[in-house]
C-alpha positions, -999 to +999 in steps of 0.1 A: +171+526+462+154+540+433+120+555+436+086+538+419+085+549+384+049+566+378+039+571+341+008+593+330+006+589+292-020+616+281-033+633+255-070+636+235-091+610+235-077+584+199-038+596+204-028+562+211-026+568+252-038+529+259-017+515+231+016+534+241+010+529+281+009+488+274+038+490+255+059+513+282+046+485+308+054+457+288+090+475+280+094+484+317+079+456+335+054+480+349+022+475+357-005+493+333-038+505+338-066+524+310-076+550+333-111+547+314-112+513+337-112+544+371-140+562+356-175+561+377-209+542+354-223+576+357-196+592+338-193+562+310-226+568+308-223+603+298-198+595+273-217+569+258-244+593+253-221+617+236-222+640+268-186+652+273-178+654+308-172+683+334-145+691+361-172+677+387-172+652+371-137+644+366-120+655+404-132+619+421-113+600+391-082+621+387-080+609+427-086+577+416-060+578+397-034+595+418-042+572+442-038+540+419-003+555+412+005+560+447-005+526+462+023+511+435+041+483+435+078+487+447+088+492+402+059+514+397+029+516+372+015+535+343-017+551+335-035+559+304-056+593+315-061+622+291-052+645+320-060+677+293-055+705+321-030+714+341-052+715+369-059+681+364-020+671+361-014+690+394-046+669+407-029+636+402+006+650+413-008+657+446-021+629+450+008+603+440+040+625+443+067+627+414+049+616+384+061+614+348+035+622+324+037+615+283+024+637+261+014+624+223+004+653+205-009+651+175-034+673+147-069+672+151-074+657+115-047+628+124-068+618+154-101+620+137-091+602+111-080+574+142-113+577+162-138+571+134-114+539+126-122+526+166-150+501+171-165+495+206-151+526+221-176+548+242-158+577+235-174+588+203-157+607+174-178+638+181-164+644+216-130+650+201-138+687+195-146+688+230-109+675+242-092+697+220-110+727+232-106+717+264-066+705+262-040+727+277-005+717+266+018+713+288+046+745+290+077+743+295+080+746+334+061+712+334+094+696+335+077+662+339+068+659+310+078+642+275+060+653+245+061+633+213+046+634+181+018+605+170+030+606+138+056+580+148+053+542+157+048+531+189+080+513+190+099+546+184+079+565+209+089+537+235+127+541+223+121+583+230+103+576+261+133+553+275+157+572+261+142+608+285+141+587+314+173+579+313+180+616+307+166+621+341+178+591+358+215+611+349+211+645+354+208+666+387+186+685+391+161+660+374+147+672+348+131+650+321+139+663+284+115+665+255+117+641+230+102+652+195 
C-alpha cells in the first residue's frame, strides 16, 4: 500500500505557491489547501496592516498545517505555506510525518515585479523584503525537497515535480532529486 502523498509547495510570499499547489492537486487528484486559509484573524490582520509576522505568531499555524496534512485522505493533500525556515519545515514534519516540500525560488526583482501585479491579496508588496530576509533555503540534507526555478510555466514545474516523485517512488533509500 503506498503511503499518503503530502505536498508543501513553499517559497516567498508572490512565487506562485497557490497557483502551482492547485495545479499539483488537480494533476494528482489531491486535495489542495492555501495555507493563508490556516492562518488566525489576528495574524491576517497584521498582514493586512503591513505588519510582518513573528515566530509566535506563526508556531499555532505551522501545527495547523501539519495537522491538516496528517488528518489526509487515504491519496494525500497539498499545501501552499511559505514555510521560509527550517525550523518551520521541521515544525510541520513533526507534526504530519514524511512530507515533500516544493521549493520555487526565484530573484527578488522577479517576484516584486509579481506582487505589485496581485489585486486583493493581504500580503502587501512591502512585506516581501521581510520574507526574503527571513528565507532560509533549503540545503542539501533536506532531502525532501524539490527546488525549481519560477522562471518556468507552471505546466513544466508540474512535469519536474512528477517527474522527482517518481524518482523517489524508484529509488531506495528515498531520496527526492532536485529538479532545476
Amino acid at each position: 500500500m503506498n503511503k499518503p502523498l503530502r505536498l508543501i509547495v513553499m517559497g516567498v510570499s508572490g512565487c506562485g505557491k497557490s497557483t502551482m499547489a492547485t495545479a499539483l492537486g488537480e494533476r494528482l487528484g489531491l486535495e489542495m489547501v492555501d495555507g493563508d486559509d490556516l492562518h488566525q484573524p489576528e495574524s491576517i490582520a497584521k498582514m493586512r496592516s503591513g505588519i510582518a509576522l513573528d515566530d509566535a505568531d506563526r508556531w499555532p499555524w505551522l501545527d495547523r498545517i501539519g495537522t491538516y496534512l496528517s488528518q489526509h485522505p487515504a491519496q494525500g493533500r497539498v499545501v501552499a505555506c511559505s514555510a521560509l525556515k527550517r525550523a518551520y519545515r521541521d515544525r510541520i514534519r513533526e507534526q504530519a510525518g514524511h512530507v515533500c516540500f516544493v521549493f520555487l525560488n526565484g530573484s527578488f526583482e522577479l517576484i516584486d515585479a509579481r506582487m505589485r501585479q496581485r489585486v486583493g491579496h493581504y500580503m502587501q508588496a512591502g512585506l516581501l523584503t521581510s520574507q526574503f530576509q527571513t528565507l532560509e533555503i533549503p540545503q542539501a540534507d533536506e532531502t525532501d525537497v524539490i527546488t525549481l526555478s519560477i522562471a518556468q510555466p507552471v505546466d513544466d514545474l508540474v512535469r519536474q515535480v512528477l517527474s522527482a516523485l517518481q524518482a523517489h517512488r524508484d529509488t531506495t533509500p528515498p531520496r527526492l532529486h532536485a529538479a532545476h
